[in-house]
C-alpha positions as CSV (number, residue, x, y, z in Angstrom):
1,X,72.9,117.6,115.3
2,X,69.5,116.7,116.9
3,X,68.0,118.9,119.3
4,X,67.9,116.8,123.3
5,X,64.2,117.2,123.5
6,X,63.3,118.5,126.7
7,X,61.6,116.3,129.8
8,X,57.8,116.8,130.3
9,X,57.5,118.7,133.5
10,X,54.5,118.1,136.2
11,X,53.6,119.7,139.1
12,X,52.3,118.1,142.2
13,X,49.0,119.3,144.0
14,X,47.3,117.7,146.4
15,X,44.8,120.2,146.8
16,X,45.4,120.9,150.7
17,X,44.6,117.1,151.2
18,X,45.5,116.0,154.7
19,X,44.9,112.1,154.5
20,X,42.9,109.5,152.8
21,X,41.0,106.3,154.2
22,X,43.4,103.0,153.8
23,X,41.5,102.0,151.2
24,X,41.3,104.7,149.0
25,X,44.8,104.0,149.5
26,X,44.8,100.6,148.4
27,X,42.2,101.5,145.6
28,X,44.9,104.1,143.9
29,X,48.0,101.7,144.0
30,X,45.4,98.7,142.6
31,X,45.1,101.3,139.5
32,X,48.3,101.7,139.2
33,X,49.4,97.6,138.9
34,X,48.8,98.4,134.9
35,X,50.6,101.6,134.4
36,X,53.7,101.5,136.4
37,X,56.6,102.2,134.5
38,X,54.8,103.1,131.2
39,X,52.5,105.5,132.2
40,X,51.6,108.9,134.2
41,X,49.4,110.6,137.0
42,X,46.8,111.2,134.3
43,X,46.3,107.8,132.9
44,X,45.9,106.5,136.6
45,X,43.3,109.3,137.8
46,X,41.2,108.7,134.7
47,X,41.2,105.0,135.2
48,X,40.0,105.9,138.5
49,X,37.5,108.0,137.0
50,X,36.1,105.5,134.8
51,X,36.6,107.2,131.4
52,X,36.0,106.3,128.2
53,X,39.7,107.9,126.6
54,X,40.4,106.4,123.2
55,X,44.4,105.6,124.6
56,X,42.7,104.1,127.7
57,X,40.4,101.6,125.9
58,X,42.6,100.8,123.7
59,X,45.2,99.5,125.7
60,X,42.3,97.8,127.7
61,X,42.4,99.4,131.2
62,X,39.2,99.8,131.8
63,X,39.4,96.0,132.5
64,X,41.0,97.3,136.1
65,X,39.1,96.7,139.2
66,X,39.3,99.6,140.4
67,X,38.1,101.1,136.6
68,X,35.7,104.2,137.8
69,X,36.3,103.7,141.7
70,X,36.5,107.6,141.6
71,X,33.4,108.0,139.2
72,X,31.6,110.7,141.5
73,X,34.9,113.2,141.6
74,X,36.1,115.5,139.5
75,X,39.6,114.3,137.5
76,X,41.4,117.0,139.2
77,X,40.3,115.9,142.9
78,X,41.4,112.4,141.5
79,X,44.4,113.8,140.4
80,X,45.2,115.5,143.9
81,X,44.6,112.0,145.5
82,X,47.1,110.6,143.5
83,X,49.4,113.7,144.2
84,X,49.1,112.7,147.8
85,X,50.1,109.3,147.3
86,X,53.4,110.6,145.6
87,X,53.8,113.4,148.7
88,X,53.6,110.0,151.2
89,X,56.1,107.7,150.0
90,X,53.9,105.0,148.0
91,X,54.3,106.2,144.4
92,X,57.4,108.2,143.2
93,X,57.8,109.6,139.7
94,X,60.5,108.6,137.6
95,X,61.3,109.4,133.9
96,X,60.6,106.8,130.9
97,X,62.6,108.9,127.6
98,X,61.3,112.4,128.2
99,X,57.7,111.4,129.9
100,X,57.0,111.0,133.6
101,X,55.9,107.6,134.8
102,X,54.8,106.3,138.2
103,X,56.5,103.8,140.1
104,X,55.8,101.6,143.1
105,X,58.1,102.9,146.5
106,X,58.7,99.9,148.6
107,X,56.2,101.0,150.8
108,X,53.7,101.3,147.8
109,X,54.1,97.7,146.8
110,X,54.3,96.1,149.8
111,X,50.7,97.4,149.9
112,X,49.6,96.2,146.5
113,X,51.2,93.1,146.1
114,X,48.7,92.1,149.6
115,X,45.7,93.8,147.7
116,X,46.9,91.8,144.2
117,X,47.5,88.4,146.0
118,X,44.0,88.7,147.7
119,X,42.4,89.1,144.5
120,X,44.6,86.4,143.0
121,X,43.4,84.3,145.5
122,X,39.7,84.6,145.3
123,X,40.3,84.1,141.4
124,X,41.7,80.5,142.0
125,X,38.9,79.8,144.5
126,X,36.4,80.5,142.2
127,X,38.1,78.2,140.0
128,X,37.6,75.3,141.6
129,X,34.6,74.0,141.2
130,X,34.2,73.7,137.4
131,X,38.0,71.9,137.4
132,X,39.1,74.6,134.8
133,X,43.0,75.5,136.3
134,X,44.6,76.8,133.1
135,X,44.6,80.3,134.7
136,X,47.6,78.9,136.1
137,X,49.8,79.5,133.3
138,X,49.5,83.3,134.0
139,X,51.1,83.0,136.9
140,X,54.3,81.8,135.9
141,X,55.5,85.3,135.1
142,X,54.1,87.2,137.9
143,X,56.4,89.2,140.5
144,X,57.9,86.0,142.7
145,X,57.3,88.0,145.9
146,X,53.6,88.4,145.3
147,X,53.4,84.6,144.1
148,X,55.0,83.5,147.6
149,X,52.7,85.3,149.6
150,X,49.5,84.0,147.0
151,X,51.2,80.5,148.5
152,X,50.9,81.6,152.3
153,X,47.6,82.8,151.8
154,X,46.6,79.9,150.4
155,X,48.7,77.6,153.0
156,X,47.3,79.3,155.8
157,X,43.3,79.2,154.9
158,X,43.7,75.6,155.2
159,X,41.3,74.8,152.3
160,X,42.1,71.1,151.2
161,X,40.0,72.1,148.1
162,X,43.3,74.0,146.6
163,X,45.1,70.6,146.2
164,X,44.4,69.6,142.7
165,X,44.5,73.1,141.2
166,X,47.8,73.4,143.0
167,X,49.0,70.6,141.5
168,X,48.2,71.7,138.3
169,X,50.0,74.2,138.7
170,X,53.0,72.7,140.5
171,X,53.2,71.0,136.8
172,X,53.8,74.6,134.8
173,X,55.9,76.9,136.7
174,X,59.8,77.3,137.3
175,X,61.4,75.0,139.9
176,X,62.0,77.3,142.8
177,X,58.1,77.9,142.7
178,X,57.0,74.2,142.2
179,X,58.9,73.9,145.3
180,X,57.2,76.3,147.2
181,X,53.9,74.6,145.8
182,X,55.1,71.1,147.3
183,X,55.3,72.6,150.4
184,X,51.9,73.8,150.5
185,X,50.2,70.6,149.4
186,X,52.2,68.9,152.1
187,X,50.4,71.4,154.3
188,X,47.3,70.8,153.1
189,X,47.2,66.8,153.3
190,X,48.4,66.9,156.6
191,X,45.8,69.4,158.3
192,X,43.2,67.2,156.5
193,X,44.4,64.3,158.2
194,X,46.5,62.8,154.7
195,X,50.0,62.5,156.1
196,X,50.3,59.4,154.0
197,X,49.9,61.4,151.1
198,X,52.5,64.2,151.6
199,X,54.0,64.7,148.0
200,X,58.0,64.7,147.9
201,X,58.7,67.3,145.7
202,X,61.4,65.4,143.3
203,X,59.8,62.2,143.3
204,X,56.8,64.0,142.1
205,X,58.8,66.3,138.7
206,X,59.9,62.6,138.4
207,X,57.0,60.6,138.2
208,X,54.8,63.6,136.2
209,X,58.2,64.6,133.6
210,X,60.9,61.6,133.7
211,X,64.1,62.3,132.4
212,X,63.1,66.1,132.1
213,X,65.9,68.1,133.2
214,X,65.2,71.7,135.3
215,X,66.7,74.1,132.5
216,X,64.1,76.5,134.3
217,X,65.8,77.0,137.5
218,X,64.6,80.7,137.6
């Protein structure tokens, strides 16, 4: 009979840190977006310091955007930033097999899925002039909270310019979300004047897929 192999054990110190600027805040939990559930405190702080780890470039996170945000610091000070985060309710540490991994709290990811959607949005603004929307497809799969509030954001700048990239992407994701993107092209035409345009949601799955049925109702 096999040995239970024991948990990893970690120790919090946040180094008598008493708080940290909002968006060091934001800067920490945007590190985090690639690790959470599959990796620990010190993946995240070296990400944050920018280093050049073999595990780290090889699983390509020194593509994040906040890769080396902490590049000045020392990894333990990094370290005890993180530590601080965990203390205050916006990462918690869970076990994955016998490792600890970081998680979003609630609070955490409310925080995040603003900083992700912001970003998400500049990256489909910069999209539209060359006419390129296949990015698109990468959203289909994304968290369905974040993607709403990607559609507020987007509903609430009032940019007409959206309106074909939507569409494009009203043609490649589930139901529930092409419906949400109806509503914001409906939006859109009618602040710029269009009313006449407004797009009724089944009409339009009709006209662009006939006789496709919605098997993807997620």
């Amino acid at each position: 009979m096999s040995k239970k192999k024991q948990r990893v054990k970690y120790q919090l110190d946040t180094k008598g840190i008493m708080d940290l600027p909002f968006e060091e805040i934001k800067a920490i939990l945007r590190g985090a977006d690639d690790l959470i559930a599959t990796g620990g405190r010190n993946l995240l702080s070296k990400i944050l310091k920018g280093s050049k780890d073999k595990k780290l470039l090889q699983y390509e996170l020194d593509k994040s955007p906040v890769y080396g945000f902490y590049k000045d610091l020392k990894i333990e000070d990094i370290t005890a930033r993180v530590d601080w985060l965990i203390k205050r309710g916006y990462l918690e540490v869970t076990y994955y097999g016998r490792l600890p991994v970081i998680v979003y709290t609630k609070m955490g990811w409310e925080i995040e899925r603003d900083t992700y959607s912001d970003e998400l949005l500049e990256k489909l603004r910069s999209l539209i002039p060359g006419g390129d929307y296949s990015f698109v497809n990468e959203l289909k799969d994304r968290n369905r909270g974040m993607i709403l509030l990607l559609l507020d954001k987007i509903k609430n700048s009032g940019e007409k310019k959206f309106i074909p990239l939507l569409k494009a992407w009203m043609d490649v994701d589930y139901r529930k979300v092409r419906k949400e993107i109806s509503k914001v092209i409906n939006h859109l035409e009618k602040e710029g004047g269009l009313s006449d345009k407004v797009i009724n949601f089944n009409e339009y799955r009709q006209r662009k897929h006939p006789g496709k049925q919605d098997l993807d109702n997620a």
